[in-house]
N, C-alpha and C positions, 0 to 999 in steps of 0.2 A: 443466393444459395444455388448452387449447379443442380439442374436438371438430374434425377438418378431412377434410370432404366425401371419399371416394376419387375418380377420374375414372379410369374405366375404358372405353377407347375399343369400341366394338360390334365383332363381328365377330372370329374366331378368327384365330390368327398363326402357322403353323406355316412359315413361311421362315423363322424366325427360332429361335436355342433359347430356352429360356423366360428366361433370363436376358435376353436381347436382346430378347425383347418383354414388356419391362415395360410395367405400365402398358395390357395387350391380354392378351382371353382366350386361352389356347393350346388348348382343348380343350372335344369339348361330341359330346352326342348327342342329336340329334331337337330341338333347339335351334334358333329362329330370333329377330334379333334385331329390334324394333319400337320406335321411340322412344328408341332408341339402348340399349333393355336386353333381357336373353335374354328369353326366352318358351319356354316347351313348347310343341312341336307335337304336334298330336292323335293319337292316338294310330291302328293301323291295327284294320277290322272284318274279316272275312272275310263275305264273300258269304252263302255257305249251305255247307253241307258237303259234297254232291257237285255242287254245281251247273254245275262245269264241268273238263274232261278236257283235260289239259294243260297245258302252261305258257302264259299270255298274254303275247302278243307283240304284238298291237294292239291300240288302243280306238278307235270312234267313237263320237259322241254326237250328238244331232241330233232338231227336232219335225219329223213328218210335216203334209200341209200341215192335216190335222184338227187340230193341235195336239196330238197323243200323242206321245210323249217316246219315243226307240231310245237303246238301245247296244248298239254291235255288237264280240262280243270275238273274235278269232282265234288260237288256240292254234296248237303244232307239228302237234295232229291234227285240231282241229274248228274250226268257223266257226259262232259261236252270235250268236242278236239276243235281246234280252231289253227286253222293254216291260212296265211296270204288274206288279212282281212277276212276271213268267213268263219263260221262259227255251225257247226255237225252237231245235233243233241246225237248222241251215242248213249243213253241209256239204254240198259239191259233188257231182256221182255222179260218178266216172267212166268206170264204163260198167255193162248190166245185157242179163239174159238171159233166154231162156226153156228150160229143160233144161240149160241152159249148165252143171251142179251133176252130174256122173254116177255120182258115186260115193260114200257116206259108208263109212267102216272106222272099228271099236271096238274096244275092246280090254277085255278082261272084269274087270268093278271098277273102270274108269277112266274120269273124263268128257274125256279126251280124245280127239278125233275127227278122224281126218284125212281131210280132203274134195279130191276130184279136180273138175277145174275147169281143160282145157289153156286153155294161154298165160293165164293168170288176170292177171297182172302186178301183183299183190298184192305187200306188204313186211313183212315184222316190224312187226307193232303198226296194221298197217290197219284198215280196219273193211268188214263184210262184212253184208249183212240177206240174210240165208237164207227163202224162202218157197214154197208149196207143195210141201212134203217127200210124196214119194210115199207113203210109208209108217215104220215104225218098224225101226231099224235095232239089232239086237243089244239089244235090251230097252229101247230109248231110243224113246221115244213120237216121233212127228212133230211132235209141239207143244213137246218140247224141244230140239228141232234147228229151230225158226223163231225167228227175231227178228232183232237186232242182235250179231254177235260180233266179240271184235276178236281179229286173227289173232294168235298166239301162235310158231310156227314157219312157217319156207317152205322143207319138205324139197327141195326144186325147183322149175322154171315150170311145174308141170303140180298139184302138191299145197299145200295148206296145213294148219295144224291150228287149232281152236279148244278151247275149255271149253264144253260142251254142258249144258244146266240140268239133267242126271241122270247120275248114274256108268250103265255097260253090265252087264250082265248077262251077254252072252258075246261073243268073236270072233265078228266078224260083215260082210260087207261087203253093200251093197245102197242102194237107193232113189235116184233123182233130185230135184231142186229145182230152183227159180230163184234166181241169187247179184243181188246189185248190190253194187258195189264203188266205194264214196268212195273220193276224191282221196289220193292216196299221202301216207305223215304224214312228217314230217322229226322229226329229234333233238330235243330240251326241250334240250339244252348242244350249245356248239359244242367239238371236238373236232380234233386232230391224227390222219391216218390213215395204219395204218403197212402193210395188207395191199396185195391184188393193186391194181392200178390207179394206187396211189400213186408215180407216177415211170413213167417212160419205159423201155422193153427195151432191156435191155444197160447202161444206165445206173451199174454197180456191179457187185459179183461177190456170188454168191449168199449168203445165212445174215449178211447186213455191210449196217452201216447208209448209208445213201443219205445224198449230200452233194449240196448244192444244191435240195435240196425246203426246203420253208418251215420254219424256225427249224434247217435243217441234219437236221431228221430225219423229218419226213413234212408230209403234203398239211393244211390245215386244211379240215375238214368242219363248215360251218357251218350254225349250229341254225335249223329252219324262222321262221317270219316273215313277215307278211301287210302290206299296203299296202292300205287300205281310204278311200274319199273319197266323198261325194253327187255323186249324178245326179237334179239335182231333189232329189224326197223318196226313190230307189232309191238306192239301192248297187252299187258297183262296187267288187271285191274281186281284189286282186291277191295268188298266191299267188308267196311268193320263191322265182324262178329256176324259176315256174312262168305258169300260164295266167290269162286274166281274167273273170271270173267277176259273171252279175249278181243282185240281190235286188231281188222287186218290193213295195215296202212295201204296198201297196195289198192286197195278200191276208192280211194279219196274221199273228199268230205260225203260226195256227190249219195255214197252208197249208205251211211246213215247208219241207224239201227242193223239195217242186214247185215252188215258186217263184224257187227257185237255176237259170238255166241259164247255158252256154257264149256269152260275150258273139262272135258270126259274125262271121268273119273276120278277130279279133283278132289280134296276134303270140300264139305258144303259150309261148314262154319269156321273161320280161323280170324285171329283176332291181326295179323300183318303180315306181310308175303316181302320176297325178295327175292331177286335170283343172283346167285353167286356170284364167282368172278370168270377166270376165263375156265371153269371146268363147267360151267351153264347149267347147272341144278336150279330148279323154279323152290323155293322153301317157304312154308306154312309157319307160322309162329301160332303160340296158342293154338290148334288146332284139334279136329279127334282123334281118336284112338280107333277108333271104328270107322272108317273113310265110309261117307254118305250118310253118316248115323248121327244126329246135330246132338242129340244129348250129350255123347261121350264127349263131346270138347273140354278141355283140361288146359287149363290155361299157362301151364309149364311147360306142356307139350309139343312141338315141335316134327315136324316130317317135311320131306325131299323126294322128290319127283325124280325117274331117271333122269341120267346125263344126255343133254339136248333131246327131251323129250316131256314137255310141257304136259301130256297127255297118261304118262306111264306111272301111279303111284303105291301100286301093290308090288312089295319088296320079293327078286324071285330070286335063282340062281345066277341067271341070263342078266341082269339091269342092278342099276348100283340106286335105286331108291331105297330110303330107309327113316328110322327115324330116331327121337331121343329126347329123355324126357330130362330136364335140368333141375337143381334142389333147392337151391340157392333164393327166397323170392315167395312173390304170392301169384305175381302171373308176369309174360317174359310183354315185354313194351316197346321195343322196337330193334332195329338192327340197321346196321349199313357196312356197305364192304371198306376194306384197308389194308390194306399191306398185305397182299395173296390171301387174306382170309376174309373173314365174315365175325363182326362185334355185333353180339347182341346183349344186350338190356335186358334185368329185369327192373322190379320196384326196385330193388335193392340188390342186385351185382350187376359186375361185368363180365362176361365169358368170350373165350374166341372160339371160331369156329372156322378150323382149318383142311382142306381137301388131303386128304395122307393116300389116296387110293383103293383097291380091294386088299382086305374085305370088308372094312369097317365103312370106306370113303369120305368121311368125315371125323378127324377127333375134337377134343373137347378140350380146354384148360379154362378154369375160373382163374380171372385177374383180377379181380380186386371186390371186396363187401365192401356196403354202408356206403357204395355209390351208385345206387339206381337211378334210371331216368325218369324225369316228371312225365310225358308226353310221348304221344304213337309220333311226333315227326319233331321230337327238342333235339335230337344230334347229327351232327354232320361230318363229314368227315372230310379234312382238308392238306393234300397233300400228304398222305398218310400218318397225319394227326388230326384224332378224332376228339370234340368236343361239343357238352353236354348241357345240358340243364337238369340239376339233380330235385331234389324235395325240398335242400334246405340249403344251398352250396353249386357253385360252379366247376366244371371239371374238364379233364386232357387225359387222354392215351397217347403218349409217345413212345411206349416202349413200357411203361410205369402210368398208373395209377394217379394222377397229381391234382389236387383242388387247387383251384385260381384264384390269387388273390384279388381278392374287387370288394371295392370303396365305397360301392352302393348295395352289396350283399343284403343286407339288416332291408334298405329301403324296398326292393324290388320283393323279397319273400314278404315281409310284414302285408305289401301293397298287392298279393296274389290273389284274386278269387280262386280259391280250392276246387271249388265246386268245376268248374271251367279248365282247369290245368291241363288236360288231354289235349283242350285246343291249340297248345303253344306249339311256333313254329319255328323253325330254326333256319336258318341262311348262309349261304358263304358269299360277301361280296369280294371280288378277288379283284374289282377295281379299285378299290380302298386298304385292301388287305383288313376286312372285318368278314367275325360271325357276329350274328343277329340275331337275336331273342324277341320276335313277335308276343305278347301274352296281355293276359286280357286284368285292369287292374279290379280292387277288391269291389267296387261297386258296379262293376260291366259285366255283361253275359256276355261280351264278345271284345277279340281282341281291339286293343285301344294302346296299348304301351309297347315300347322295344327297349333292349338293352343291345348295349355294342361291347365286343371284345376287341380292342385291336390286335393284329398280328405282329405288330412290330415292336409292342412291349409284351410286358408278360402279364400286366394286368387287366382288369375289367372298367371300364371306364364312362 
């Protein structure tokens, strides 16, 4: 009997059972498929071994205008740039002092240390640079109570404790310092919260689960997360459902922190930031209504910074900042520019957001309901088609509105952890012609699975 060819169509089939997708692979890991046959995909390196604190949740990548190469990564606690093998912690300060540090207490054989510091506004797992210790506390040198600690407890608004680089030698309370206190760190996993604050007073009767909070049993507390874009060759750094933050590349790694400050006058709470295309607007997603005032933040809401002025957000006669609040949605979830405009997301639409000049400077058209994004970083935009990760469905902007067909739709949503979905990250490898769907599956707090689009068909695969 003659030998006859198999014809095995590319691309996995799990809408189907394997019976029913004859003929089509059903199954595959780290697999992509090229010339219509699987392929290995490369395999993963890790960085360096301590090189960086926390989970990443952003990347930027970008030459300064000398031609030296950045990446700038943002964890749940730190904000690092890394050029030419070296690695900058560039987080934020919050705020610093001089005496501000009144007290250190030890306890004898322990290097734990608890440090007095009113209104400190410190959290579990902050970071804190301790310097000029007055002297030596309970056998602990003043040179091991200096440096960088990261806080460990926060018995109250007035104490914290660290790991001091020596156990005490006795009970002992004494000495003052200077604290400086980086930007407050959020969770590496997002998380349902079931303690004080979670629901409303009276809401249910005491020691009994609360009905009408998110999934019927508490509030979801989700994991920190940065929004990071160019300005010029700097950086503007958006922390999630926090403040905006700038880096001036021109100082190099070498200048560190100093070169991190508070971008003036900016909103204080916004839930993503962007900066347009070439009319250079810096734009607030979710942001307030009251610039400086964190309550008002309105998660529909949306404001823009003068043109090329990162610093100017109070709308006048003189300057073309302004703002707009969208209806569409429960709150707006990310954005990326395309085609002379700016696409933004909510839970559920798509709107453009196009530069028209004064007076307005920006208009508006909603393109398409019942396709919101899952995540602050699931779309990308490639070659001026942009594509999604929706709630329940894959999706494209080319001009129109279009869900993707894919063969593992059913598999990939069924296999989501909900709770985690903010974390999914989206890619464009343009050496393979793929987007890429980083997310985390139903049993992981942290991503663990990818899905692949190819570009060169139409489907998901």
């Amino acid at each position: 009997m003659p030998l006859t060819k198999l014809q095995i169509a590319p691309g996995i089939d799990k809408q189907n059972t394997e019976y029913g997708a004859e003929g089509r692979w059903v199954d595959c890991d780290n697999v992509r498929f090229r010339y219509g046959l699987p392929e290995k995909i490369g395999g993963w390196e890790k960085v360096t071994s301590d090189a960086l604190v926390g989970a990443t949740r952003a990347i930027l990548t970008y030459s300064g205008l000398d031609g030296v190469k950045y990446a700038i990564y943002g964890t749940n606690k730190k904000l690092y740039a890394y050029s030419e093998n070296n690695y900058a912690d560039i987080t934020p300060i919050r705020s610093t002092g001089t005496g501000n540090i009144t007290q250190f207490a030890t306890t004898n054989g322990s290097t734990t240390v608890t440090v007095t510091d009113s209104s400190h506004g410190a959290l579990i797992g902050d970071f804190v640079t301790i310097a000029s210790v007055s002297g030596a506390v309970g056998g602990i040198s003043a040179a091991n109570l200096q440096g960088e600690f990261e806080i460990l407890t926060v018995p109250d608004s007035n104490t914290f404790t660290i790991e001091a680089k020596a156990a005490a030698s006795s009970d002992a309370t004494g000495a003052t310092a200077n604290g400086t206190y980086q930007i407050n760190t959020g969770s590496a996993v997002s998380l349902f919260g079931y303690g004080w604050g979670a629901g409303t007073w009276g809401a249910s009767t005491w020691n009994s689960t609360r009905s009408g909070l998110t999934g019927g049993q508490g509030v979801l507390l989700e994991s920190a997360k940065w929004a990071l874009d160019n300005w010029g060759e700097d950086v503007l750094a958006l922390q999630f459902n926090g403040g905006l933050f700038y880096w001036d590349t021109s100082g190099g790694l070498s200048s560190n922190r100093a070169a991190v400050t508070n971008v003036s006058n900016a909103p204080t709470k916004s839930r993503f930031m962007l900066v347009s295309g070439d009319d250079r607007h810096v734009i607030c997603f979710g942001t307030e209504t009251t610039i400086g005032t964190s309550s008002t933040q309105d998660n529909m809401f949306l404001r823009w910074s003068g043109q090329e002025a990162e610093n100017v957000w109070t709308p006048t006669a003189t300057n073309t900042a302004g703002s707009k609040r969208l209806v569409d949605g429960n709150f707006i979830q990310t954005a990326v520019r395309s085609r002379g405009a700016v696409l933004i997301w909510t839970d559920t639409a798509l709107y453009q957001m196009q530069f028209i000049g004064p007076p307005f400077t920006f208009g508006f058209n909603q393109l398409g309901s019942a396709c919101g994004c899952i995540g602050l970083h699931a779309a990308v935009d490639v070659g001026g088609v942009s594509f999604w990760m929706g709630t329940d469905s894959f999706f494209l902007f080319d001009g129109a509105v279009q869900k993707i067909p894919c063969t593992v739709q059913d598999y990939v949503f069924d296999d989501l952890n909900q709770n985690a979905k903010q974390d999914i990250f989206c890619a464009a490898n343009t050496d393979f012609n793929e987007v890429m769907w980083f997310y985390p599956s139903l049993n992981s707090s942290q991503i663990d699975r990818m899905v692949v689009k190819s570009l060169v068909c139409r489907n998901i695969i």
